[in-house]
Structures are given as structure tokens and as C-alpha cells.
C-alpha positions in Angstrom: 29.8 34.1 -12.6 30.1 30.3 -12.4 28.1 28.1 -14.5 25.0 26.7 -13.1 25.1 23.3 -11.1 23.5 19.9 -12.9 20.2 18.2 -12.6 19.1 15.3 -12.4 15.4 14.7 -12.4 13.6 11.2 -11.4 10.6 10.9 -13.0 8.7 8.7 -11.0 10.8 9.6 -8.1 8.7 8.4 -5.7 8.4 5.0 -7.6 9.3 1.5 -6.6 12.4 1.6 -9.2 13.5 5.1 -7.3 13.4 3.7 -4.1 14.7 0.3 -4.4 17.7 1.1 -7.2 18.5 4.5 -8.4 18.3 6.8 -4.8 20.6 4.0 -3.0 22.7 4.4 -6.2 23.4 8.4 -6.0 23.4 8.0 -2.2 26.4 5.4 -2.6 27.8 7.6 -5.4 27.7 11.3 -3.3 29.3 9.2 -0.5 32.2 7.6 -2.4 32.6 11.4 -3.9 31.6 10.3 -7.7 28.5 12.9 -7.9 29.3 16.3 -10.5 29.9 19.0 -8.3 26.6 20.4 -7.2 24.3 18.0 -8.5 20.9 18.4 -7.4 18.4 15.7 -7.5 14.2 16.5 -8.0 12.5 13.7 -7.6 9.5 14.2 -9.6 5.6 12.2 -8.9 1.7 12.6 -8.6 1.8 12.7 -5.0 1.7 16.0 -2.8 4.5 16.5 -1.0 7.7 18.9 -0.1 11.7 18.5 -0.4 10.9 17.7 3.6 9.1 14.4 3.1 11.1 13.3 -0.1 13.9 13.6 1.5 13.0 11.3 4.8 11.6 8.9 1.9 14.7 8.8 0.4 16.4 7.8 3.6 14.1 4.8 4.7 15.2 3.8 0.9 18.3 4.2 1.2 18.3 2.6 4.8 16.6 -0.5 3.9 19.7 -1.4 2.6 22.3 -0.5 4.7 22.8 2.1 7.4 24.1 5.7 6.8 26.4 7.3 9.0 24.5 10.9 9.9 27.2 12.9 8.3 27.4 11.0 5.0 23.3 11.2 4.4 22.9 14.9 5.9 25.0 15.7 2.7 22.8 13.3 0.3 20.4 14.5 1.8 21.0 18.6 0.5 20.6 17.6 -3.0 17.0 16.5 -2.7 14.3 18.4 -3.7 10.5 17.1 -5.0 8.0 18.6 -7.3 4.9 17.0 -7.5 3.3 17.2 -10.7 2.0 15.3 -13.7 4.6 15.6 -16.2 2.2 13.6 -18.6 0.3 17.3 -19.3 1.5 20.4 -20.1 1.4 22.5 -17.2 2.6 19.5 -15.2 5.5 19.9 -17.2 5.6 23.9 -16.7 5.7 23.2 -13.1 8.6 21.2 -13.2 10.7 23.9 -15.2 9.9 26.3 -12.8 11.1 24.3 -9.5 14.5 23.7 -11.7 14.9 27.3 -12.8 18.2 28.0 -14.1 20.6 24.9 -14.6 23.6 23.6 -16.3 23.4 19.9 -17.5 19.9 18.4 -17.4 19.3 14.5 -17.0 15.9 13.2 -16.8 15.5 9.8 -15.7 12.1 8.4 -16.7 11.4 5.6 -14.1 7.7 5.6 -15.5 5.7 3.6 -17.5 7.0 3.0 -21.0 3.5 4.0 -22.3 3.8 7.4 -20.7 6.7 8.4 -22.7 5.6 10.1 -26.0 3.2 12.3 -24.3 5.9 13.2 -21.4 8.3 14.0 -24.1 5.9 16.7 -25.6 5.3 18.4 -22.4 9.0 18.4 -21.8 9.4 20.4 -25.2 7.0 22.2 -24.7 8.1 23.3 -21.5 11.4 24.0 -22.6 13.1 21.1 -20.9 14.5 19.4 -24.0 17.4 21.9 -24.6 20.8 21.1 -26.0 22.3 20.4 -22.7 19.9 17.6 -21.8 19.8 14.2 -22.0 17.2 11.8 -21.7 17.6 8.0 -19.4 15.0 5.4 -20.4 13.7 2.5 -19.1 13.4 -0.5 -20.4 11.0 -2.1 -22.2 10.8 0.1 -24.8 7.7 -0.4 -25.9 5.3 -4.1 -26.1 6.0 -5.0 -29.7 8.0 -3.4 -32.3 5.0 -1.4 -33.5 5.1 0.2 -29.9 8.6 0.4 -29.6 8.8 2.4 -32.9 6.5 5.0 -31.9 7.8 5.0 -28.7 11.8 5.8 -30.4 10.4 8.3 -33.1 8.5 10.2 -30.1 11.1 10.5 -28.2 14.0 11.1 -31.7 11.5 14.1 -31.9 12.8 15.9 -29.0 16.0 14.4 -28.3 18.9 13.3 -30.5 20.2 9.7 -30.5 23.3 10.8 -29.3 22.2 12.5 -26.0 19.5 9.2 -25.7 20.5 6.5 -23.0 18.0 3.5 -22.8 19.1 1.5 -19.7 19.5 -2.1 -19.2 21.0 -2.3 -16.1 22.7 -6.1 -16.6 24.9 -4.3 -18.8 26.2 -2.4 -15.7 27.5 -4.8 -13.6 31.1 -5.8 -13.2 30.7 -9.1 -14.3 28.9 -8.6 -18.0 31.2 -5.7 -18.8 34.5 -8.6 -17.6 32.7 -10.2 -20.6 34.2 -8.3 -22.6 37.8 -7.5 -20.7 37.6 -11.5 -20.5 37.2 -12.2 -24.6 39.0 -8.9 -25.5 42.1 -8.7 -23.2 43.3 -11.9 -23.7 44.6 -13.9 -26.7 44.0 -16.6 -25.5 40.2 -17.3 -25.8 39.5 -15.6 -29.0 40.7 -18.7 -31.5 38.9 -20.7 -28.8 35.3 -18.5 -29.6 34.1 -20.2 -31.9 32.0 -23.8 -33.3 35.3 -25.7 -33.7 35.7 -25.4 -30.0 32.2 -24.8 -28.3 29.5 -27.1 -27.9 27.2 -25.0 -26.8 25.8 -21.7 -24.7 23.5 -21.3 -22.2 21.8 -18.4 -20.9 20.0 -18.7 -17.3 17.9 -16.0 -15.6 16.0 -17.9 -12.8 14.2 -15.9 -10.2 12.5 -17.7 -6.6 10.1 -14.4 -6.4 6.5 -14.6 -7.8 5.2 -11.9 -9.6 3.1 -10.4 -6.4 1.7 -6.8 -6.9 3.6 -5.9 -10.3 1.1 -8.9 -12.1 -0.9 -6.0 -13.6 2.6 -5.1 -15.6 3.6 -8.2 -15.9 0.4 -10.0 -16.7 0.7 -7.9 -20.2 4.1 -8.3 -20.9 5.4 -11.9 -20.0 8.8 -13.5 -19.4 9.6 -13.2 -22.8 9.2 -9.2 -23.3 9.7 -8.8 -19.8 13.5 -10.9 -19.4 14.2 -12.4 -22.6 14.0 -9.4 -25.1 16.4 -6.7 -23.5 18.2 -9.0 -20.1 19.3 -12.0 -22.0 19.5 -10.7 -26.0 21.7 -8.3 -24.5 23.7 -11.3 -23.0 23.8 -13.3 -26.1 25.4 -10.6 -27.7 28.1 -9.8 -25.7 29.0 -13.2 -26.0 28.5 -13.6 -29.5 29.6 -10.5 -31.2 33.1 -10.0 -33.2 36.0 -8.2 -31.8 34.8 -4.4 -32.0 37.2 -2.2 -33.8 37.9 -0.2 -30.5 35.4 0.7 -26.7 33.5 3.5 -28.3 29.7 3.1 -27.9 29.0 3.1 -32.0 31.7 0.1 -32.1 30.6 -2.4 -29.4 26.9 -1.8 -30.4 27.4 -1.7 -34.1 28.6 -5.4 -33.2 25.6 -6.5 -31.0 23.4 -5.4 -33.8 25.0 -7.8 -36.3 24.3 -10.7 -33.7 20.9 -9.7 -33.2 20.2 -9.2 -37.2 21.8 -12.9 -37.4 19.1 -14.4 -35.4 17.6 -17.3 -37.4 13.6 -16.2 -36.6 11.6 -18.8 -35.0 8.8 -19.9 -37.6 5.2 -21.6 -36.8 6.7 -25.1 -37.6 9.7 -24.8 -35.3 8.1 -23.1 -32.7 6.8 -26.0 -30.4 10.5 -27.9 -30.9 12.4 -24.3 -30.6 10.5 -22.9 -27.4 8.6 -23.8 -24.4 5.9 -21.8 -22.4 5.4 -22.5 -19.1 3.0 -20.8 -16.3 4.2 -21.4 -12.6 1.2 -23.3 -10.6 1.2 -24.0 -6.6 4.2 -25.4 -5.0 6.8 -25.2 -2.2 9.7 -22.3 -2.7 12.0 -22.6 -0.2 10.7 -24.9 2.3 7.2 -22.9 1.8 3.8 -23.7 0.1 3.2 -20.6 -2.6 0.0 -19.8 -4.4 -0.1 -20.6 -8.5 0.4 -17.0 -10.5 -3.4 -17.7 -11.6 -4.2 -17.2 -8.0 -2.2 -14.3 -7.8 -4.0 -12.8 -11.1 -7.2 -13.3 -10.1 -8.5 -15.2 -13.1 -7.3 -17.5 -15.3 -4.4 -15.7 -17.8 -2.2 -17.3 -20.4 0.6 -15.1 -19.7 3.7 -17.5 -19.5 5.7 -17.0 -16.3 8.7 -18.8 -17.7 10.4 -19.4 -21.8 13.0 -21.3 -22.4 14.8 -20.9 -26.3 16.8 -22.7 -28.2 18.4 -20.0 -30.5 21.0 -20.2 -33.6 23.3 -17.7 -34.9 23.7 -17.8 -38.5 27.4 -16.4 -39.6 30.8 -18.2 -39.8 31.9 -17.9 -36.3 28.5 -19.9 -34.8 27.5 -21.9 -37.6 26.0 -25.1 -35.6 26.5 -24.3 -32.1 23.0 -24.1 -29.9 22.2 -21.4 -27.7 19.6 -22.4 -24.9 18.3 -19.3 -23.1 16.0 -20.0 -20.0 14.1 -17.9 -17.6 11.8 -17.8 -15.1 9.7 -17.0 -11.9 9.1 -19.7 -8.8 12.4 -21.7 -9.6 14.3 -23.6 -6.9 17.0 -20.7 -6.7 18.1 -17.0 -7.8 20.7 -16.9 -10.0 21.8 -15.6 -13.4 24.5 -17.4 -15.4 26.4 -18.4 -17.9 27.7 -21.5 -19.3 30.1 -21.9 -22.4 30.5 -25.2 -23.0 33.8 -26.7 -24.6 33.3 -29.9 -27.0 34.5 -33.0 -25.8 38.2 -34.1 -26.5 38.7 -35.4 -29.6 40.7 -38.6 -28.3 41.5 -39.8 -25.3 45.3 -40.1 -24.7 44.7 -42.0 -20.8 44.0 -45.6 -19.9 40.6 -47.1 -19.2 40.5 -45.9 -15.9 40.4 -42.3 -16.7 37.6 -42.6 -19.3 34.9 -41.8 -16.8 36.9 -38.8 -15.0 36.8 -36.8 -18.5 34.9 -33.9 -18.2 34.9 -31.5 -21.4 35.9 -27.6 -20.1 33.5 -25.2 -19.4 33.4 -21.4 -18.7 30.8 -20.5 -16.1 29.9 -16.5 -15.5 28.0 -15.7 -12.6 26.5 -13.2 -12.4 24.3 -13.1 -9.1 23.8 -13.9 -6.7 27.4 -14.0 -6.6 29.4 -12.5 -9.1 32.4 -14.7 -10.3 34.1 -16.2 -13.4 35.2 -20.2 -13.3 37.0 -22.1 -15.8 36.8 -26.1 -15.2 40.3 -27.4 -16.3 41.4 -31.5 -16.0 43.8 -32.1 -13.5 45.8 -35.4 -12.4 43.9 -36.5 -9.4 46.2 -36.6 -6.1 47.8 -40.2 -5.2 50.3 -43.3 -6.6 47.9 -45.8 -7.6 48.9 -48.5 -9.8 45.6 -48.7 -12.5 47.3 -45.3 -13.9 46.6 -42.0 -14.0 43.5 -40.4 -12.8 41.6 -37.2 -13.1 39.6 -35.0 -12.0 38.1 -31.4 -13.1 39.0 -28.5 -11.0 38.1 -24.8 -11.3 39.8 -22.1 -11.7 38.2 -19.0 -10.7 38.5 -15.1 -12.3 37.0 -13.7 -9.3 38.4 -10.3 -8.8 37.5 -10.3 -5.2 39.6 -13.8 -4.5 42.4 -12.7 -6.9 42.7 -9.4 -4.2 42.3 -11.9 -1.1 39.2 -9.5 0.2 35.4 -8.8 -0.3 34.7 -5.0 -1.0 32.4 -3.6 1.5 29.6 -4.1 -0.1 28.3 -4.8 -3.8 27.5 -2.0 -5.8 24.8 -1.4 -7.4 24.4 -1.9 -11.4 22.5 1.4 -11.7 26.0 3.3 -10.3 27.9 2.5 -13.4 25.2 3.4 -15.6 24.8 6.7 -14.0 27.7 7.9 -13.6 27.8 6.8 -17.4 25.2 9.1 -18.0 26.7 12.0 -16.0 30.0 11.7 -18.4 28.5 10.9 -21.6 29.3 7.5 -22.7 26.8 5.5 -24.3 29.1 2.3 -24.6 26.8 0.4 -21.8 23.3 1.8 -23.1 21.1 0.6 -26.1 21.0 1.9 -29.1 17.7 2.3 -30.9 18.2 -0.1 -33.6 19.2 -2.9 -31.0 15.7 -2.2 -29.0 13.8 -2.7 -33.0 16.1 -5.6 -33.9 15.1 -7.5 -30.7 11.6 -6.2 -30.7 11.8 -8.1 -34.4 13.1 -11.1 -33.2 10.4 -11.5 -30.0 7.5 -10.5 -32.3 8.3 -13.6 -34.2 8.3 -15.8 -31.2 4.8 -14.2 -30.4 3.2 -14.9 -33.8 4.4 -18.3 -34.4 2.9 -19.1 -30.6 -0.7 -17.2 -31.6 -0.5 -19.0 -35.2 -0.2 -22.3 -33.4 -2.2 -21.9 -30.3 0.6 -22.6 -28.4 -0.4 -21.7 -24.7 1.9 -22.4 -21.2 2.2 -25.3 -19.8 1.7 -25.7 -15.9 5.1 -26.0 -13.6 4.8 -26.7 -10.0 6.3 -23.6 -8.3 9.9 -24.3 -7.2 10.9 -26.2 -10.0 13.1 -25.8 -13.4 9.7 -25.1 -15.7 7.8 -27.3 -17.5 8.8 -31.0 -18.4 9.4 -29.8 -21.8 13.0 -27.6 -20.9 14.8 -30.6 -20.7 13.8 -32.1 -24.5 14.5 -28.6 -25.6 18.2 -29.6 -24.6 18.5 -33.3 -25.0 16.5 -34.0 -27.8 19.9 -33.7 -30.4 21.3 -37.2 -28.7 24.6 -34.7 -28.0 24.4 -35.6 -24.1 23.5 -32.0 -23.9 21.7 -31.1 -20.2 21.1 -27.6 -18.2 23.5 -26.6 -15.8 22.1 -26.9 -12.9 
């Protein structure tokens, strides 16, 4: 008799995460033939309904981003079942074993609430869901604070190893973040360039045009910082900070982003206003269009702080003196998540005076939306036979794989395929580990206090700007020449 087929269960599979990310991913997946053999998918919520009316759902999902040939969803479409039930109480929880029955491999994918975790996890046990064979997806943020985060891991530790544990940030699954590492790793060349001889300076930029719309009740209790800055752009820093792992294995890479993280010089009450700035998006014009302040939005007057910017150091031998400036934000002038290594200036000038202002120090620049692409600026002897010498000029060089191949893919996949497929085989290499989530928790928590200790509160930025006038001392203020990318 052959084995029974694999599960995957969405929790919250009716959810705005579901819809918008992970059912386009398995749809894209099942067509490109990357599903195991027989998967079937329950998508798991609240609301009444059948495998019928999940699976036409599903399809206006998976159709708001592209069309499906008939053939290609009609298959998707056979793995879809739905059990409505609250999986927050025992016999929610019953339900949901029932409707699975017998099955090999078991992932559940909690697209929920982080708060609704421990007591999930208890009726899973209890219902028998938490077996040896299955592994359990989580969604980040884990947890509000460290306090919450630890219960959160220990509740979840009670029912499910660490080893069959995947906590998902999904910037760790796109192409260009993991070319991160091929970039630093595969190539001899940049590694004796990696480090505070050669490097000025890093910056981190997540900037967003959206407002915060109908997810301000979330948001309006978490903030940029725990929203962006804690999992997105720690995870970030690390990649880019972190020593050469001893090999790809998932203890090895993260082992390393751990050190980074426990490296962290903490942000203390008398740094804090030099060190950070808070800023709150008020009314403005995003593109070409007047937009309400997130007050407005809110309801009332909050001080939840709609963008942070950071000016981080990394205490160990490699990063000793270099600045790391992370920004992030909602309402800014453009979407787009980057980020910058900058090279030090040239220690001597070997060209006449009429190349002095063409010098432009080299920088590394990793985009990673909206387009993805990797540029490195080089000098290069400006075109023509003048007589005042030789000019310059800076030129990039790009590490896109799509212009090395002469052709865009069909379309751009999805970070969430990656991670699930990850999932499906296994590897934890691209997920967090629980020490990361407490040693960033750690970190933030700081950042929280020293802004309560001091009564530091955001400061207003007109929507479709950079933030608050303050992001651009954070920067300059050394007299380096130091100034955001823009």
C-alpha cells in the first residue's frame, strides 16, 4: 500500500497573506511541477464555507495576478480543500484532524496572528496534529517584545522541536538576498575587500509609497521598527555582515548571523536622539496625489512612528568603525529596497587637476525591488582626445542575472516559492532560528526603552518625502561627506 500523500495546511487560509502571497505561490509551484507528489492543500479559517467556494477564492487570488490557462488551474485547483474551524480551541482543532484523516508529511502554515500561536499549538497537540512527521511555518513577528517572543518560542518548543520549526522572513527568499551570499562567498575577490580598511559605510533602505490603510490596527501596535526593522532589515545586516560560514548548512549560516546580531553595540538613553530618528507620516502628495496623515487614518492621535531611521555599529575586528545607516518607512517618494556598500575614497589621486572632480569612490548597490539587480560603480577614462588630460567618469557594472542571459524570465517569482519549497524538503538554511528572533527582539527592546526613558516621540514628515528633517544629520553629522542614496 503506498504511503499517504502530504499536507499542507493554511491557517488563516482565507487571509489576506493566503490570498495575496502563499496560494499564487503553490499555484506557480504545481504549474512549474515543483509540488511533492500529491500534495493537498486545506486551507483552514472562521468562515463557513466548502472546498467549492475556497477553491473559486483561490482563483480570483491567484488571477489578480496573472491569468491561468484552464488546464494548469483545473489541476491547482484538485488540491484544495477548506475546513472552517477555530483552530484556537480544542474541538476547532479536532475538526481539522478529522477533514485531514490519514496523511504522510504534515505542514502547517500559521498565516495568523502571532498572538494566536501558543493556544493554536495546544489544540494542535491535543488533537494529535503535532506528530513526528510535522513541521510547523511561522510568521513573522514573533512576538512584540522579547518577553512575548519568548513565550511565544517556548509554546511552540513544547510541541514542536527546533529542528522541524521554520519562522519565515520572506526577504530571505528572494534571489537577490540569497546572491548576497553567492556574491561574498563565490568570489575571492570581495572578501579582503569586506571589511573597515576598505568600506566607508552601509546602508540599509526599505522605503514603501503605501500608507498603512486597514492593517493600522496591527500596525498602530507594532510600528516600523518591530514591524520592518527587527526581522526585514536585521536579517539584511547580517547577511552582509557576518563571517565566511564554515559550509551552506542552516546551523552554519545562522550560527554566523547570530554573532552579528550579539555584536550589536545597544542603543543607550544618551545616544538615542543622535543614534535614531522617529518620524510619523503627516498629509502630503504621493505620486502626483494629495494623501491623508496616518493620524487621520488612525482615528485619533497615536505616537506610533511610521518611519526609523538607525545608525548602527558592529563591534568585532572586521567592522570596527564603519557606520551602518538603516532607514525605513511608509508615504516616501518611491518603493524600493536597497543596498548600498560604500568604498572609501582613494587614498591619492594619481590624475591631473582636471580629473579631481570626476572621482567618485566605488560603490556596490543591491536592489532588491522593485527591480532586482546587483551594480558595481567602477572609474573609467571618459571617451575623447582632449588636451587638459585625462578624464573620468564612473560607470556601472551590473550582476544582473537576467542581463547577463540577454532575457527577462516570464515573470518574477514570488519570495514565498523558495521558502516553501524549502519547507517541503527540509532545509532551514533560509529560515530563523530561535535565538536570532531573541537576539533581535534584545536589540529593538533597547531602542524602545531608551525612546520611553527619554520621551522621545515622532516627529511629523510630509507624506511623500524621505522622513523627518532629522535622517539627513543622522548621516552627515561625522563631517565624512556621508549622504543617503537616493
Amino acid at each position: 500500500m503506498p504511503d499517504p500523500s502530504p499536507t499542507l495546511v493554511l491557517l488563516g487560509g482565507g487571509g489576506d497573506l493566503a490570498r495575496r502571497m502563499l496560494l499564487p505561490s503553490l499555484c506557480h509551484l504545481d504549474m512549474d511541477g515543483l509540488l511533492p507528489e500529491g500534495l493537498r492543500i486545506v486551507g483552514v479559517g472562521r468562515a463557513e464555507g466548502d472546498a467549492a467556494s475556497y477553491r473559486e477564492e483561490a482563483r480570483q487570488a491567484v488571477e489578480s495576478r496573472e491569468t491561468i490557462k484552464a488546464k494548469a488551474w483545473e489541476q491547482f485547483a484538485q488540491r484544495l480543500d477548506y475546513c472552517p474551524a477555530d483552530v484556537t480551541k480544542p474541538d476547532g482543532a479536532k475538526a481539522l484532524a478529522e477533514r485531514i484523516g490519514e496523511t504522510g508529511p504534515l505542514v502547517i502554515f500559521f498565516a495568523l496572528s502571532p498572538s494566536l500561536y501558543a493556544p493554536v499549538c495546544k489544540a494542535l497537540q491535543a488533537a494529535g496534529l503535532t506528530g513526528e512527521n510535522t513541521r510547523l511555518v511561522l510568521e513573522k513577528p514573533i512576538g512584540h517584545d522579547l518577553d512575548s517572543s519568548l513565550a511565544i518560542n517556548a509554546a511552540v518548543a513544547a510541541v514542536v522541536p527546533e529542528e522541524r520549526t521554520f519562522r519565515i522572513d520572506h526577504y530571505l527568499g528572494k534571489d537577490t538576498v540569497q546572491n548576497l551570499i553567492a556574491l561574498r562567498f563565490g568570489n575571492i575577490l570581495f572578501e579582503p575587500l569586506w571589511t573597515s580598511r576598505v568600506i566607508d559605510h552601509v546602508q540599509i533602505t526599505v522605503a514603501e509609497t503605501e500608507a498603512v490603510a486597514d492593517r493600522w490596527p496591527y500596525y498602530d501596535a507594532f510600528g516600523a521598527m518591530r514591524d520592518m526593522l527587527q526581522n526585514h532589515m536585521l536579517q539584511l545586516l547580517c547577511l552582509v555582515a557576518m563571517e565566511p560560514p564554515i559550509n551552506l548548512d542552516p546551523d552554519g549560516v545562522r550560527d554566523e548571523k547570530v554573532k552579528v546580531l550579539k555584536s550589536l553595540r545597544r542603543i543607550q538613553p544618551n545616544t538615542v536622539r543622535e543614534d535614531t530618528v522617529r518620524g510619523q507620516y503627516g498629509p502630503g502628495n504621493v505620486g502626483g496625489k494629495p494623501v491623508k496623515a496616518y493620524a487621520d487614518e488612525v482615528g485619533q492621535p497615536t505616537r506610533t512612528e511610521t518611519f526609523v531611521a538607525m545608525h548602527l555599529s558592529i563591534d568585532n575586528w572586521r567592522w570596527a568603525g564603519v557606520p551602518f545607516f538603516l532607514r525605513t518607512g511608509k508615504r516616501l517618494p518611491e518603493r524600493r529596497t536597497n543596498i548600498v556598500i560604500q568604498f572609501k575614497d582613494l587614498p591619492h589621486s594619481i590624475f591631473g587637476p582636471a580629473a579631481q572632480g570626476d572621482l567618485v569612490a566605488n560603490r556596490l548597490v543591491i536592489d532588491l525591488q522593485p527591480d532586482e539587480d546587483i551594480k558595481l560603480t567602477l572609474m573609467n577614462k571618459s571617451p575623447g582626445i582632449g588636451g587638459e588630460g585625462m578624464r573620468l567618469q564612473a560607470l556601472p557594472l551590473s550582476l544582473s542575472l537576467a542581463g547577463a542571459l540577454g532575457e527577462k524570465p516570464d515573470r518574477r517569482r514570488i519570495a514565498y516559492e523558495r521558502l516553501l519549497l524549502d519547507v517541503f524538503r527540509g532545509d532551514r538554511t533560509l529560515f530563523v532560528r530561535r535565538d536570532e528572533v531573541e537576539e533581535a527582539w534584545r536589540f529593538v527592546d533597547a531602542v524602545a526603552d531608551a525612546w520611553d526613558q527619554t520621551g522621545m516621540v515622532p516627529k511629523t514628515y510630509a507624506a511623500g518625502t524621505w522622513g523627518p528633517s532629522g535622517v539627513y544629520g543622522l548621516i552627515e553629522r561625522d563631517g565624512h561627506g556621508r549622504t543617503w542614496h537616493e
